[in-house]
C-alpha positions, 0 to 999 in steps of 0.5 A: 402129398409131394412133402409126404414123399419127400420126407418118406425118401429123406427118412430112408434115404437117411436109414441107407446113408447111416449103413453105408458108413462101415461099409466105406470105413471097411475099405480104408481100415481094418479096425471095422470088420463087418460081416455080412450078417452084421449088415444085415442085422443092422439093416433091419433095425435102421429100416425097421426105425425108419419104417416106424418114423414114418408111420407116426409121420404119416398117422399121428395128426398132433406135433406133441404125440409126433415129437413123443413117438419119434424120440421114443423110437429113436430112444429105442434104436438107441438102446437095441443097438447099445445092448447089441454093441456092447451089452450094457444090460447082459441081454443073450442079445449081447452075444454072451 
């Protein structure tokens, strides 16, 4: 039980550390400008992933379905924010 924590605090800790890097970038450039919707909506996508890993984590018992689940949601992550970023599919996700 002690890991299973362990890894949930790394797992969100990781989620909080990834969205404070704009905020530090912000204090030493003008070039990254967020606001703080933009926090907030990036915020919910790095919980809301962190939260999903660490479900499958905890419910799925085989390493090959944990291994398929992870990348498969990291993979998703990884899309929403691209398509969010710079609208790679020209979703109104994209802000067009």
């Amino acid at each position: 039980m002690i890991t299973q924590n362990r890894t949930s605090a790394f797992i969100y800790s990781a989620a909080a550390l990834i969205l404070t890097a704009p905020l530090i970038a912000m204090q030493f450039t003008t070039e990254v400008n967020w606001s703080a919707s933009d926090f907030l909506i990036m915020g919910a996508l790095l919980f809301t992933t962190a939260f999903a890993v660490d479900f499958v984590l905890k419910k799925v018992k085989t390493l090959k379905s944990r291994l398929i689940l992870v990348f498969g949601i990291l993979a998703l992550l990884i899309l929403i924010w691209a398509e969010m970023a710079v609208g790679i599919f020209g979703s109104p996700i994209a802000g067009s």
